[in-house]
Rosetta silent file (secondary structure, phi, psi, omega in degrees, C-alpha in Angstrom):
SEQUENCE: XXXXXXXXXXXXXXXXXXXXXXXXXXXXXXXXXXXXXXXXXXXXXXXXXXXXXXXXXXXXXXXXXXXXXXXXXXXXXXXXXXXXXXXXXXXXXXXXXXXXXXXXXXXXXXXXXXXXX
SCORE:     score description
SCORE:     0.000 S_00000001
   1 L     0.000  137.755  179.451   58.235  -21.209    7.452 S_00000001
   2 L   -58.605  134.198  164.659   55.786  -18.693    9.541 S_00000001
   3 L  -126.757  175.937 -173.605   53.127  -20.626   11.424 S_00000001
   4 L   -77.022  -22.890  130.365   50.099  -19.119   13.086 S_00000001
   5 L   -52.665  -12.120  150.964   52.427  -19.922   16.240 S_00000001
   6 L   -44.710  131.484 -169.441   54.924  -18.273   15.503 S_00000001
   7 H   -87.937   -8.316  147.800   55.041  -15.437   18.521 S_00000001
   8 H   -40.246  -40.207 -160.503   55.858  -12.576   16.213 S_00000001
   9 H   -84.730 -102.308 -153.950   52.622  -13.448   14.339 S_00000001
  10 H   -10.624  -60.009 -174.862   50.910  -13.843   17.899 S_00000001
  11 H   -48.733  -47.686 -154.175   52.236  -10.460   19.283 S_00000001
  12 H   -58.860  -63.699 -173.496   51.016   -8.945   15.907 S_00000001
  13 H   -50.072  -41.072  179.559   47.485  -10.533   16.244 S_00000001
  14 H   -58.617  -59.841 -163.294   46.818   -9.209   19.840 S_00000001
  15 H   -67.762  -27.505  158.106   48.261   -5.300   18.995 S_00000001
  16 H   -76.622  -34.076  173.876   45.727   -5.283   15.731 S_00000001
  17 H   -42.775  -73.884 -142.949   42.600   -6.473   18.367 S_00000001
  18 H   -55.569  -50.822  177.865   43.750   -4.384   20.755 S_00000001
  19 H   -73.498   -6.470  164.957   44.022   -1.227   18.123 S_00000001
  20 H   -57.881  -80.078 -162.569   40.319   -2.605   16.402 S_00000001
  21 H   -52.930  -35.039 -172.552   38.785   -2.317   20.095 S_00000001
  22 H   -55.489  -38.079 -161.599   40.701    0.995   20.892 S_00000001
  23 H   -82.730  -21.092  171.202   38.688    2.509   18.351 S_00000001
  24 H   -75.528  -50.265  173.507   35.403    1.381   19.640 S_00000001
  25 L   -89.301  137.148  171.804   35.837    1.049   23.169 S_00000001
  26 L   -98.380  132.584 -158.576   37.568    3.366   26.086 S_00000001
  27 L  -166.036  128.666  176.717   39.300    0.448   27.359 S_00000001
  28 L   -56.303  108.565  156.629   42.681   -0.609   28.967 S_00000001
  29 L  -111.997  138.970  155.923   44.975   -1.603   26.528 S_00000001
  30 L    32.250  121.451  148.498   48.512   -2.664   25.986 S_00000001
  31 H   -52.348  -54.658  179.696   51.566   -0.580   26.498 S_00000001
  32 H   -38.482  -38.870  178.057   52.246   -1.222   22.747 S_00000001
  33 H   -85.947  -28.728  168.026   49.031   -0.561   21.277 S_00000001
  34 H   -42.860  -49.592 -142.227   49.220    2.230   23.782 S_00000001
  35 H   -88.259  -16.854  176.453   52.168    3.749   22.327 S_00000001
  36 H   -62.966  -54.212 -165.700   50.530    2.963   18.361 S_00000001
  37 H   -51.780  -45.599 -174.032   47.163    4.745   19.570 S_00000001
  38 H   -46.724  -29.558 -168.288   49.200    7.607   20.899 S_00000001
  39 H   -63.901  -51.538 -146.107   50.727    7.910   17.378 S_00000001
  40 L   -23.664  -11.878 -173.383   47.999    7.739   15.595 S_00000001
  41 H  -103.341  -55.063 -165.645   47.045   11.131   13.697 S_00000001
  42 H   -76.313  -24.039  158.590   50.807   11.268   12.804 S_00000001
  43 H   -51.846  -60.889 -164.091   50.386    7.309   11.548 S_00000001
  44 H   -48.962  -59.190 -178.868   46.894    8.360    9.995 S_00000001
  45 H   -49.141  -40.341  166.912   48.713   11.174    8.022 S_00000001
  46 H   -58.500  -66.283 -135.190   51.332    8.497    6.150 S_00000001
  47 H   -67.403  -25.730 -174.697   48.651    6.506    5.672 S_00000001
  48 H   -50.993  -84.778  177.272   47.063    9.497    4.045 S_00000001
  49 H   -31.353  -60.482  171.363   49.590    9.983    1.907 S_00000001
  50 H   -41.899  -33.331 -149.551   50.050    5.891    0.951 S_00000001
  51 L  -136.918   47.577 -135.494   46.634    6.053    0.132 S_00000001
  52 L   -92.816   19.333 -159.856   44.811    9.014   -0.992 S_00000001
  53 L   -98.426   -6.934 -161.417   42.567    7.925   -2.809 S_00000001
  54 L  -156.590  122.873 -164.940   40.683    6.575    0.381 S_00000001
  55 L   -86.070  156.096  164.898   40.225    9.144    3.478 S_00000001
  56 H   -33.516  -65.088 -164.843   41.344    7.611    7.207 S_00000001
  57 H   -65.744  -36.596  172.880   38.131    7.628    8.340 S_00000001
  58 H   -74.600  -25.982  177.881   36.416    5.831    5.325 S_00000001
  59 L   -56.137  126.170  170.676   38.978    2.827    5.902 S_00000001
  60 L   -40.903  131.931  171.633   37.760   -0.766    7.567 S_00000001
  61 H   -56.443  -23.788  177.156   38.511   -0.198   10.777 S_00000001
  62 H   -59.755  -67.799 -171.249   40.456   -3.546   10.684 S_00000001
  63 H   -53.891  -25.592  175.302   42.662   -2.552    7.650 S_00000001
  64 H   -67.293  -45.372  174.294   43.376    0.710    9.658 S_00000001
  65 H   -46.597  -34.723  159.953   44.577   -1.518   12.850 S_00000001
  66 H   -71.783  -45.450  158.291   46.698   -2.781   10.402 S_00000001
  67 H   -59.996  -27.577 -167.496   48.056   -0.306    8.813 S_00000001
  68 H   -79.022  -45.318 -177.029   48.618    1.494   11.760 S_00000001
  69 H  -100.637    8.155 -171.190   50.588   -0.602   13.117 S_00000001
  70 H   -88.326  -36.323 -171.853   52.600   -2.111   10.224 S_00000001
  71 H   -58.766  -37.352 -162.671   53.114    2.289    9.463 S_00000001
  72 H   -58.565  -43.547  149.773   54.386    1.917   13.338 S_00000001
  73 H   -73.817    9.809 -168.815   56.934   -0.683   12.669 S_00000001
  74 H  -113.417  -41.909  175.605   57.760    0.441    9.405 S_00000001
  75 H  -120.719  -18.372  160.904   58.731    4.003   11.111 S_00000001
  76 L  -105.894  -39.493  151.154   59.196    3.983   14.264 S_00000001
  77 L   -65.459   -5.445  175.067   60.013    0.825   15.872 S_00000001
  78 L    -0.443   30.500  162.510   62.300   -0.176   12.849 S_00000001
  79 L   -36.541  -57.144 -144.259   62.980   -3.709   14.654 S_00000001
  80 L  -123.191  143.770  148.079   62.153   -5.886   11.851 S_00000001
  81 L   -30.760  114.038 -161.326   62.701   -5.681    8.099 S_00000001
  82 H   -47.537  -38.995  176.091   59.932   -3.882    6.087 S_00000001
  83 H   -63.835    2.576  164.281   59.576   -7.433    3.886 S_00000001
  84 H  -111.818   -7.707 -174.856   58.773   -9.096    6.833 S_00000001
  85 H   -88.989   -2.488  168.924   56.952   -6.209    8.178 S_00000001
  86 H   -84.208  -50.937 -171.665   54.765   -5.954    4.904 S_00000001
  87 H   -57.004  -47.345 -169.703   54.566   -9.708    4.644 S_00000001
  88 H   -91.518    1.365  157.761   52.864  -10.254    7.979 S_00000001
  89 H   -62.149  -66.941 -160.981   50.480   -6.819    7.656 S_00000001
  90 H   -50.921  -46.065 -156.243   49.596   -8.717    4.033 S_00000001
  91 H   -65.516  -46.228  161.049   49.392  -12.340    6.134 S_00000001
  92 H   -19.125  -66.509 -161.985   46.912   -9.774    9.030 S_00000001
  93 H   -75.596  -40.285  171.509   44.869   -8.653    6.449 S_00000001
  94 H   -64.866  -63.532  165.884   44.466  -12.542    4.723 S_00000001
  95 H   -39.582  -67.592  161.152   43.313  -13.087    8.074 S_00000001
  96 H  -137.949   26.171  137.971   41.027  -10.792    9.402 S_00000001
  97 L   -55.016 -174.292  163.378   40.205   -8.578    6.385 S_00000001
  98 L  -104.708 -160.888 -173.464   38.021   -8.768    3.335 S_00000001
  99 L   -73.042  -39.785 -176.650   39.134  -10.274   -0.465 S_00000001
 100 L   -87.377   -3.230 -140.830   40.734   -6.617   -1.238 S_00000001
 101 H   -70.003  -61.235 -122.403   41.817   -5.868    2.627 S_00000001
 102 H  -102.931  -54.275  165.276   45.619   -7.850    1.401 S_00000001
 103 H   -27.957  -83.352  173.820   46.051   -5.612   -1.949 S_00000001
 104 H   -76.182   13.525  136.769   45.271   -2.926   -0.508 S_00000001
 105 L   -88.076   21.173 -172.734   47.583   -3.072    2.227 S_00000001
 106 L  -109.566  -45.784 -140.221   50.710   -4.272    0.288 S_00000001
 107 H   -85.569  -17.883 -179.398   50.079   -1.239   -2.149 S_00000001
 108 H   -53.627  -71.474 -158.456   49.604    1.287    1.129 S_00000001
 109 H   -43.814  -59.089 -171.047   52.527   -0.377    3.357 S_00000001
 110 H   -36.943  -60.388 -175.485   54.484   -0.346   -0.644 S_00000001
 111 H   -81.088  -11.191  172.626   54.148    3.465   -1.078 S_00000001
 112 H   -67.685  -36.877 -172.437   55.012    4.434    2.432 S_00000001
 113 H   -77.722  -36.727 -155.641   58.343    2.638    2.316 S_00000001
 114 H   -68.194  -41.889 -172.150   58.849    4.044   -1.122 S_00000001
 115 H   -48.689  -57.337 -163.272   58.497    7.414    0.716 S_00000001
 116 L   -98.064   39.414  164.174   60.688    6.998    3.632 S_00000001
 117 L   -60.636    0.000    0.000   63.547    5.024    1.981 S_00000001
């Protein structure tokens, strides 16, 4: 069973701070979060797509740190399985979202993989 110790979960939790603060702050961050910020306009554009109903820029900045990097591992880093990489965006979002923040990342995260299957 996942615990909040688990160091997948851990890793996860720093690289969504770290991509929260990137958007506020000029700031040192992370190689990782580095190489997600770097993505980001071609991440923003899936997300676009996933979601279009809601422009990048209007999104909580939190759910975008999530999405962004759940798009990152979902396409580019293709380490992990999308069900666990959905599950622990969804577990993110339960975490430091709002009450819709976990919806409406399963249904983003949902249509991107439908995309790129």
């Amino acid at each position: 069973m996942k615990t909040p110790y688990d160091p997948r979960h851990r890793r996860r939790k720093q690289l969504v701070e770290e991509l929260f603060s990137a958007d506020f702050h000029i700031q040192r961050i992370g190689n990782v979060a580095q190489k997600i910020y770097k993505s980001k306009k071609r991440l923003d554009a899936h997300i676009q797509k996933a979601a279009p109903e809601f422009a990048v820029e209007k999104i909580n900045k939190i759910d975008l740190a999530i999405l962004r990097l759940a798009t990152y591992e979902l396409l580019v880093e293709k380490k992990e399985p999308p069900r666990v990489v959905i599950d622990e965006a969804i577990e993110l979002a339960k975490e430091y979202g709002g009450d819709t923040s976990p919806s409406f990342i399963n249904g983003a995260l949902g249509n991107i993989l439908q995309t790129h299957a």
